[in-house]
DRENTOR-677578 format. One record per residue (C-alpha): residue number from 1; x, y, z. Coordinates in steps of 0.5 Angstrom, whole numbers, plus 500, padded with zeros to 3 digits. Layout:
REM residues N
+------+-----+-----+-----+
| lopa |   x |   y |   z |
+------+-----+-----+-----+
|  NUM |   X |   Y |   Z |
...
+------+-----+-----+-----+
***
This chain:
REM residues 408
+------+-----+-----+-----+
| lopa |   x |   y |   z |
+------+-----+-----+-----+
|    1 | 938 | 193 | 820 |
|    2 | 939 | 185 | 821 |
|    3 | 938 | 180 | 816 |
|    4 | 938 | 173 | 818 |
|    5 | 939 | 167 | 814 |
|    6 | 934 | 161 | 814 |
|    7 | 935 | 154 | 811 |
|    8 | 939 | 148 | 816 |
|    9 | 934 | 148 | 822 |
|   10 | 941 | 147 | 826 |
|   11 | 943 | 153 | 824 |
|   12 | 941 | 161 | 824 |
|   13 | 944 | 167 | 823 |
|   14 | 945 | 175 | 822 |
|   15 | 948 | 180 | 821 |
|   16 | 949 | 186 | 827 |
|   17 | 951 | 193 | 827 |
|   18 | 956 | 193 | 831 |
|   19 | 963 | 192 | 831 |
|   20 | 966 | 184 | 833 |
|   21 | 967 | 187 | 841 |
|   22 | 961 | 190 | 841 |
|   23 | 956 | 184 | 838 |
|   24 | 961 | 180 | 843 |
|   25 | 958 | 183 | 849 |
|   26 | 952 | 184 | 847 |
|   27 | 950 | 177 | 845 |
|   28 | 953 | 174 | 852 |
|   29 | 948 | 179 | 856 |
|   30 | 943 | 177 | 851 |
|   31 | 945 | 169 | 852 |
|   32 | 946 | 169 | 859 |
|   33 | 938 | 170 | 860 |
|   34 | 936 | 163 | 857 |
|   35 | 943 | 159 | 862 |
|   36 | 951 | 158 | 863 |
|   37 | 956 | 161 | 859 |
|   38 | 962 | 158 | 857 |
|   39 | 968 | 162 | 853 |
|   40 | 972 | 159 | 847 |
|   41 | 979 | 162 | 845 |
|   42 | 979 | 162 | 838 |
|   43 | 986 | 163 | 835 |
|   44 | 983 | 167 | 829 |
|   45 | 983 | 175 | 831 |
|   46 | 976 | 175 | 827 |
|   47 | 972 | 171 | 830 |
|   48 | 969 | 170 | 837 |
|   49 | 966 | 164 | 841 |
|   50 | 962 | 162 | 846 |
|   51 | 958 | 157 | 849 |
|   52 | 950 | 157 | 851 |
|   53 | 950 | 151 | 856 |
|   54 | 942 | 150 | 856 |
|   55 | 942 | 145 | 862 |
|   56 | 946 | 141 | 864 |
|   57 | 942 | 134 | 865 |
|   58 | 941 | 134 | 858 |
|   59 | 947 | 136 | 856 |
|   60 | 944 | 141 | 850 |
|   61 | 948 | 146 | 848 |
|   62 | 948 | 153 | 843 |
|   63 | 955 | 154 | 840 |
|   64 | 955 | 162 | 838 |
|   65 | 960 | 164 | 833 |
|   66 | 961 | 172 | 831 |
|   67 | 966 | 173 | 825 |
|   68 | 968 | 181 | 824 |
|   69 | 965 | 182 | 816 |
|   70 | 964 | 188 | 812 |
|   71 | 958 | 190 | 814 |
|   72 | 958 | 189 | 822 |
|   73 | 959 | 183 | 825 |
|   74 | 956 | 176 | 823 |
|   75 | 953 | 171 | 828 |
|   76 | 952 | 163 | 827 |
|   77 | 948 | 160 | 833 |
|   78 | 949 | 151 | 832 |
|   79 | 944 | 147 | 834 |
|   80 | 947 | 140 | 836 |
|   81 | 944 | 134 | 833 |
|   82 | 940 | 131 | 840 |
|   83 | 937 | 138 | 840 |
|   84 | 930 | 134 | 837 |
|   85 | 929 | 131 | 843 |
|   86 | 930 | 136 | 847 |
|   87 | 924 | 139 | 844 |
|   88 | 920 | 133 | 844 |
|   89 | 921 | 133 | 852 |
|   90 | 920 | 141 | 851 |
|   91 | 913 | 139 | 847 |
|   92 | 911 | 133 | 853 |
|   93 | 915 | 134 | 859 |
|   94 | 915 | 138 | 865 |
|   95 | 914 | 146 | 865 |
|   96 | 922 | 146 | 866 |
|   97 | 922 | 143 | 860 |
|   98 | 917 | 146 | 856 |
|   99 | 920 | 153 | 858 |
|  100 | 927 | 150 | 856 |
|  101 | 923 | 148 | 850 |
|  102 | 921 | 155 | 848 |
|  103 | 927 | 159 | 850 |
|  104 | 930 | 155 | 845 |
|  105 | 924 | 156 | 839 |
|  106 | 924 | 164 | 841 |
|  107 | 933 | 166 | 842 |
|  108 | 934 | 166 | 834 |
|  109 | 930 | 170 | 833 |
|  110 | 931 | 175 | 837 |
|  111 | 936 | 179 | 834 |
|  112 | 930 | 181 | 829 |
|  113 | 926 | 184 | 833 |
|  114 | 925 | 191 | 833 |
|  115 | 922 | 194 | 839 |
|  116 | 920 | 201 | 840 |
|  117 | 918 | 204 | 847 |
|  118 | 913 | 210 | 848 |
|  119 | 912 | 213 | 855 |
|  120 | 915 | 218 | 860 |
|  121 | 918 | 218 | 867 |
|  122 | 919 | 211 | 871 |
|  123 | 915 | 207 | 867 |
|  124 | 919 | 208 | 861 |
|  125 | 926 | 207 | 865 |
|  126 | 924 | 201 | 868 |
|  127 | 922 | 198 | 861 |
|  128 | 928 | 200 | 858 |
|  129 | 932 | 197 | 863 |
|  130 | 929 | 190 | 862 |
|  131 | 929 | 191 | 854 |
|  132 | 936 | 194 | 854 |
|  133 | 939 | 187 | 854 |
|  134 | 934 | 183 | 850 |
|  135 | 934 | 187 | 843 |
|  136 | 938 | 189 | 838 |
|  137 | 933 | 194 | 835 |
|  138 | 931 | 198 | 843 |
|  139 | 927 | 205 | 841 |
|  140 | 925 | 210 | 846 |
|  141 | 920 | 214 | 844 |
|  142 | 920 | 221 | 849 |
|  143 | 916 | 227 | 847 |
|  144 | 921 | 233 | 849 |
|  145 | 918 | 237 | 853 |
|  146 | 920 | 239 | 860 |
|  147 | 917 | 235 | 866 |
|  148 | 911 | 237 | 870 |
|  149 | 912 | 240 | 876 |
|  150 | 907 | 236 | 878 |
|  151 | 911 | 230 | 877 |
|  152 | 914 | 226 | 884 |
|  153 | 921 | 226 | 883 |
|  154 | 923 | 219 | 880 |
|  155 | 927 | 214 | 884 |
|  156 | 928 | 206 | 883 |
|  157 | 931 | 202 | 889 |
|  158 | 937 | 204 | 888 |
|  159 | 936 | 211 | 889 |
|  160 | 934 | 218 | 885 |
|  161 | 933 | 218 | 878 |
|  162 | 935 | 224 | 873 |
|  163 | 927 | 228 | 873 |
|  164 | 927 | 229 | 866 |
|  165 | 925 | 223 | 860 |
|  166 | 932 | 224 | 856 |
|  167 | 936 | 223 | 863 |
|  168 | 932 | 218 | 864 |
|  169 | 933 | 214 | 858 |
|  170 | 941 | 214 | 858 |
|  171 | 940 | 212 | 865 |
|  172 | 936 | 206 | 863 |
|  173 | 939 | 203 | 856 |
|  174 | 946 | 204 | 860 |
|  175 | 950 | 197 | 858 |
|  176 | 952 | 195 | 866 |
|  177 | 949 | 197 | 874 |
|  178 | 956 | 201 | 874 |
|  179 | 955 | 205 | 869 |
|  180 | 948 | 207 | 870 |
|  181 | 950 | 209 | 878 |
|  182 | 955 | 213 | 876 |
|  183 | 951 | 216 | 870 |
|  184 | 945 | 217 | 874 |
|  185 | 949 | 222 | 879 |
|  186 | 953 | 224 | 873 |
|  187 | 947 | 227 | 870 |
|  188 | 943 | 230 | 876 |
|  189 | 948 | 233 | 879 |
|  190 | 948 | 240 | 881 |
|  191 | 955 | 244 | 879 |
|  192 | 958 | 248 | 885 |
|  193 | 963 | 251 | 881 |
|  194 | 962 | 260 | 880 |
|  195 | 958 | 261 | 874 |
|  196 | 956 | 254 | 875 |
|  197 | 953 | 255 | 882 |
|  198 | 946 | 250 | 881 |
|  199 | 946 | 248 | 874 |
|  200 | 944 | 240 | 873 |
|  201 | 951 | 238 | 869 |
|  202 | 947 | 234 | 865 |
|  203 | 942 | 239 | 862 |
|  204 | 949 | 243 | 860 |
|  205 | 952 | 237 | 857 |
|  206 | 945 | 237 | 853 |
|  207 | 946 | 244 | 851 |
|  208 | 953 | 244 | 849 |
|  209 | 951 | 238 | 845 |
|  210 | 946 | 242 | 842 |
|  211 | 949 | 247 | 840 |
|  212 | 954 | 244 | 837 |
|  213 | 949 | 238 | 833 |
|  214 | 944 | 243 | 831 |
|  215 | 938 | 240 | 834 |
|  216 | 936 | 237 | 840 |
|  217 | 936 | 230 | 837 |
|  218 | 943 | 231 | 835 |
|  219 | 945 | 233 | 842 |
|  220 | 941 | 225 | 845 |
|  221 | 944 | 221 | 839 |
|  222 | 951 | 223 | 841 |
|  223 | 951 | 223 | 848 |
|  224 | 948 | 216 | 846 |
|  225 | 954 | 214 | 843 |
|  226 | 959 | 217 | 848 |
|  227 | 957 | 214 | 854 |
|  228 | 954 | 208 | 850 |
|  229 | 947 | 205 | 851 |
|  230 | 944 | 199 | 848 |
|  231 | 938 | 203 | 844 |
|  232 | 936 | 210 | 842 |
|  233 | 933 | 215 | 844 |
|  234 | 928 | 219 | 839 |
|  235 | 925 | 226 | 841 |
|  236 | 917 | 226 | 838 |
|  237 | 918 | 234 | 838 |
|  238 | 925 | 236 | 838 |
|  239 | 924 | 244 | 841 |
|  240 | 929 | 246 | 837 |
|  241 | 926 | 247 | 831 |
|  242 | 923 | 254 | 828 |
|  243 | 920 | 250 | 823 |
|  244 | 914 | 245 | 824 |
|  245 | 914 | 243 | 817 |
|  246 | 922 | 241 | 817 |
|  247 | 919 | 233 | 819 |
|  248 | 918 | 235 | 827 |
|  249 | 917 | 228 | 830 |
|  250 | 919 | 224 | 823 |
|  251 | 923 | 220 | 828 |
|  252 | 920 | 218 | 831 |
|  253 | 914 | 216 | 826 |
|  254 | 919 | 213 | 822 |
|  255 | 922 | 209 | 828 |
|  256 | 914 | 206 | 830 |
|  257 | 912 | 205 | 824 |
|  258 | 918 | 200 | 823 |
|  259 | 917 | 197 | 829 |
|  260 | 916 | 189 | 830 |
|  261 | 913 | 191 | 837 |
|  262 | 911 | 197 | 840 |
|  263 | 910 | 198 | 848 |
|  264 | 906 | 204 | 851 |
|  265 | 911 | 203 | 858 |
|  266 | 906 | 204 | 865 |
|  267 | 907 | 211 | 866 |
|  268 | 901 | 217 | 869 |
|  269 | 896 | 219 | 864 |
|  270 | 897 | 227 | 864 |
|  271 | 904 | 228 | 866 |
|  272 | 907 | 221 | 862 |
|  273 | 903 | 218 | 856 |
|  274 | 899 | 225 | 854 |
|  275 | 906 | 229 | 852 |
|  276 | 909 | 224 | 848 |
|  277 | 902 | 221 | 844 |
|  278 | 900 | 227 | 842 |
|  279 | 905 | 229 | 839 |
|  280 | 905 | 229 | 832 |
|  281 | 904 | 223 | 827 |
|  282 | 905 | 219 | 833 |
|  283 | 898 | 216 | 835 |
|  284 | 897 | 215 | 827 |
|  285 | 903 | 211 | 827 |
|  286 | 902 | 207 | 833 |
|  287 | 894 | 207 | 830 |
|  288 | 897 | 205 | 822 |
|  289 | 903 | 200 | 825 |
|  290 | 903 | 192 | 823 |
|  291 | 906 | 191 | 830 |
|  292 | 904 | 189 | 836 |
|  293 | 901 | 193 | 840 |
|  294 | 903 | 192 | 848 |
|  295 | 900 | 198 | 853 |
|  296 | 903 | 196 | 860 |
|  297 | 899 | 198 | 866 |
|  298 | 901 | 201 | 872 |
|  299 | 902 | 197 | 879 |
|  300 | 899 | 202 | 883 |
|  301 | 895 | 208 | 882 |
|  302 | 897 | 215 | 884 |
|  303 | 897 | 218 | 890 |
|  304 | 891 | 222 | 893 |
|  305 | 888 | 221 | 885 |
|  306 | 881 | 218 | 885 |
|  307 | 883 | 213 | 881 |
|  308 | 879 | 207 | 880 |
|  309 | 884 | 202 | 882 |
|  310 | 882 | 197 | 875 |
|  311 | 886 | 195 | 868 |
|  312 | 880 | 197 | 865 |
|  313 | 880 | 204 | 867 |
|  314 | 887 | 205 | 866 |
|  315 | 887 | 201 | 858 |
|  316 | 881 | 204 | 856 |
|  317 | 882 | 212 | 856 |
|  318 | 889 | 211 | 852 |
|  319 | 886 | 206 | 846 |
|  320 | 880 | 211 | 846 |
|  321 | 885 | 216 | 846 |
|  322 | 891 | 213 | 841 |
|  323 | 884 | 211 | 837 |
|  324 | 886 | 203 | 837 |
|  325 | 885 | 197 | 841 |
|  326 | 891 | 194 | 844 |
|  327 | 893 | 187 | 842 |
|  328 | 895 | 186 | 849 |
|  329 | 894 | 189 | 856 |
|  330 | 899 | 187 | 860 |
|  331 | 898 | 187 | 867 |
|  332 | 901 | 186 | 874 |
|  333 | 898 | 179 | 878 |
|  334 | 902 | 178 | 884 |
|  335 | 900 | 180 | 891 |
|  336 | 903 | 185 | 895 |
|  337 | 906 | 184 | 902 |
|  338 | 901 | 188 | 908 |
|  339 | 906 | 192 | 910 |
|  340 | 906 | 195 | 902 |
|  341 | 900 | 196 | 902 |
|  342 | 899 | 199 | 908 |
|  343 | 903 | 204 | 907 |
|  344 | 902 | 206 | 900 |
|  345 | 894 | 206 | 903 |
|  346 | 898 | 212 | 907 |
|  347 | 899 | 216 | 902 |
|  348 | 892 | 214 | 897 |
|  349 | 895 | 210 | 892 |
|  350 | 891 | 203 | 891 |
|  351 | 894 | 197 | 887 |
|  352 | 891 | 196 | 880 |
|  353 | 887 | 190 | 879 |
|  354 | 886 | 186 | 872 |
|  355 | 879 | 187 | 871 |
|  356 | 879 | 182 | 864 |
|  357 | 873 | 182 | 861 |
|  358 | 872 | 190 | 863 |
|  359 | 878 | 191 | 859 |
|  360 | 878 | 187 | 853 |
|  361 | 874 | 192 | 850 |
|  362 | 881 | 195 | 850 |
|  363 | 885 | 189 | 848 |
|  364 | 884 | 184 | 844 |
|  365 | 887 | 179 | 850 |
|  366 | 888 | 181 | 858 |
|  367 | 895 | 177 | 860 |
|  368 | 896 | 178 | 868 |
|  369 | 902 | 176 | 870 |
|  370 | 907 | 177 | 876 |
|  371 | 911 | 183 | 875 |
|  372 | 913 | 187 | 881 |
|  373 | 920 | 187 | 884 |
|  374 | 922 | 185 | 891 |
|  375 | 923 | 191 | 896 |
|  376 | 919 | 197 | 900 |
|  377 | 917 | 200 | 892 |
|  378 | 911 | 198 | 888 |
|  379 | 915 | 197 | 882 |
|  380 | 916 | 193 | 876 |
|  381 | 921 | 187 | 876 |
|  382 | 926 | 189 | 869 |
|  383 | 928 | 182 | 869 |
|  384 | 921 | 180 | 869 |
|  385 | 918 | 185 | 865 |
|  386 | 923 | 185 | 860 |
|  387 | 923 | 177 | 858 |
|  388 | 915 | 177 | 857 |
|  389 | 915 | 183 | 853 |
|  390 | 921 | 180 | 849 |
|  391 | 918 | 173 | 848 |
|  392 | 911 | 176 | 846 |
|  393 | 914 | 180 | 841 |
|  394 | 918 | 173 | 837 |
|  395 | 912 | 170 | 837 |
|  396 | 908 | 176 | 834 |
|  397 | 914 | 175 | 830 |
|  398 | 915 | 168 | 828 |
|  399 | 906 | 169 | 827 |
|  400 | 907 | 174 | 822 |
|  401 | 913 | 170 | 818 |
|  402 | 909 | 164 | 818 |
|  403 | 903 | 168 | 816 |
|  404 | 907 | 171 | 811 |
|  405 | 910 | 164 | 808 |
|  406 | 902 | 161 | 807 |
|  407 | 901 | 167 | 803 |
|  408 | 906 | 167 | 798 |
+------+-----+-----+-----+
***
């Protein structure tokens, strides 16, 4: 839990969980999105700094100050002075300065933000890659089911992905490209070995974790720490219980109804949603949340399936089916190249086009964006994906405090 202390407007901080390295590297990644890092060397061993240069032609810059404390890691973010007008140029100027402006407004804020991803499958891996790095509070919610054998393998630009959610999973919240490479093969690998001959590593790895934690939980969460990832993973339906009434899923209905945010993650209806929102307690809690409610639509639609090729046909079975309306439906804008779409065609898959009126019956506000990476498959850009589901959430965040504020 981070708690963050208001008062000087030039000044913002929290506390985070983690140990002084671990926030240190954590706040770089996370700083570097909004500019250029510049390193302090400070001669006290309790302390870490570095500086967030914001832009250069104005000279605006960020002092980011982590101090090792009792309970975590404590961060100082400095505004200097000659910030006000900078966002004066952010609220008059150009759209360079405006969005400066923004980045400014939102990146304090965004220690707080507790974000919780619901889904399965590539969507769900892709989402997590672009929040991995963005919040200090990531949560991905998996059913805990095996996989349909109906589902297409998964694979990103990089190559094969692990075929089950948990896989998957670690894979996305792993710190670095590196690791994720070096993990994605380590758990999709089949052993050679006799008496290992064909055994995915990763499903063993699992099991032994299991047994020695007493749950399929248990098993994820230290795995999580082993390898290190930037989130959790939580099982809607741990399988290893006998017991249903042992609080199955608490987990995760604890973790959605926590949330700041949550994301129903592009994914197929049947084999990727379904398994994870009929889960117990689930669509209740995503239906009961404060939260902001963000169904991400998919791109293309599946192969040979039949499906209307509109957001409206894609956002509406799954507000009917959580029994909500979504406050936002995000949906993919920027065109695809011929050779895409010719290929795609080929195999009976379409691109998903936001129909805006149709769908708002299903979301309070239909907001088309460019989100589609570069390269031969129809994917979701991480990075893209990532900095609009991250922005929505603060401002979300920032509503609800000053909502709060007027009321008290």
């Amino acid at each position: 839990m981070l708690t963050l202390r208001r008062g000087d407007p030039a000044r913002t901080g929290a506390i985070l969980p983690a140990s002084l390295d671990q926030a240190f590297h954590r706040c770089i990644a996370l700083a570097s999105h909004f500019g250029a890092i510049r390193l302090t060397r400070p001669d006290n061993l309790n302390l870490r700094e570095f500086v967030l240069e914001l832009d250069d032609s104005f000279a605006s810059r960020l002092r980011w100050t982590l101090e090792r404390v009792a309970t975590g890691t404590q961060l100082t973010i400095r505004r200097p002075s000659g910030i006000g007008r900078l966002t004066n140029l952010g609220r008059y100027g150009s759209a360079v300065d405006r969005q400066l402006g923004r980045g400014l407004l939102l990146l304090p804020h965004i220690a707080s933000l507790k974000i919780v991803v619901v889904g399965g499958g590539t969507g769900l891996y892709t989402t997590l890659l672009g929040l991995r790095d963005r919040s200090w509070s990531l949560t991905a919610v998996i059913s805990g089911l095996p996989r349909s054998p109906a589902a297409l393998a998964p694979k990103d630009q990089l190559g094969a992905l692990p075929s089950d959610d948990a896989g998957l999973c670690l894979v996305g919240l792993t710190p670095t490209v590196e690791e994720n490479v070096v993990l994605r093969s380590l758990l999709s690998h089949r052993m050679e070995t006799t008496g290992w001959r064909r055994a995915h590593f990763g499903t063993a790895l699992l099991t032994a974790l299991e047994e020695i934690g007493g749950s399929r939980q248990a098993a994820l969460d230290t795995a999580g720490e082993l390898v290190g990832i930037h989130g959790r993973v939580v099982l809607a339906l741990d399988g290893s219980r006998s017991d249903a009434g042992t609080g199955t899923g608490s987990g995760a209905v604890a973790a959605l109804s926590d949330a700041d945010m949550i994301v129903i993650a592009p994914g197929h209806l049947e084999l990727d949603l379904i398994p994870v929102l009929c889960c117990p307690g689930v669509r209740s809690a995503i239906r009961d949340s404060a939260a902001l409610k963000v169904v991400v639509t998919k791109i293309m639609t599946a192969e040979d399936s039949g499906e209307i090729p509109r957001t409206s046909h894609y956002v509406g079975p799954l507000s009917e089916l959580v029994g909500t309306r979504f406050d936002v439906a995000l949906a993919n804008s920027r065109p695809f190249s011929p050779a895409q779409l010719r290929a795609y065609a080929a195999a009976g898959a379409y691109p998903i086009r936001p129909d805006v009126e149709e769908t708002l019956p299903y979301a309070l506000r239909v907001l088309p964006e460019q989100l589609t990476a570069a390269g031969d498959l129809a994917r979701h850009d991480p990075e893209e994906l990532g900095q609009c589901l991250v922005e929505m959430g603060v401002e979300h965040l920032l509503s609800a405090g000053e909502a709060q504020a007027k009321g008290a």
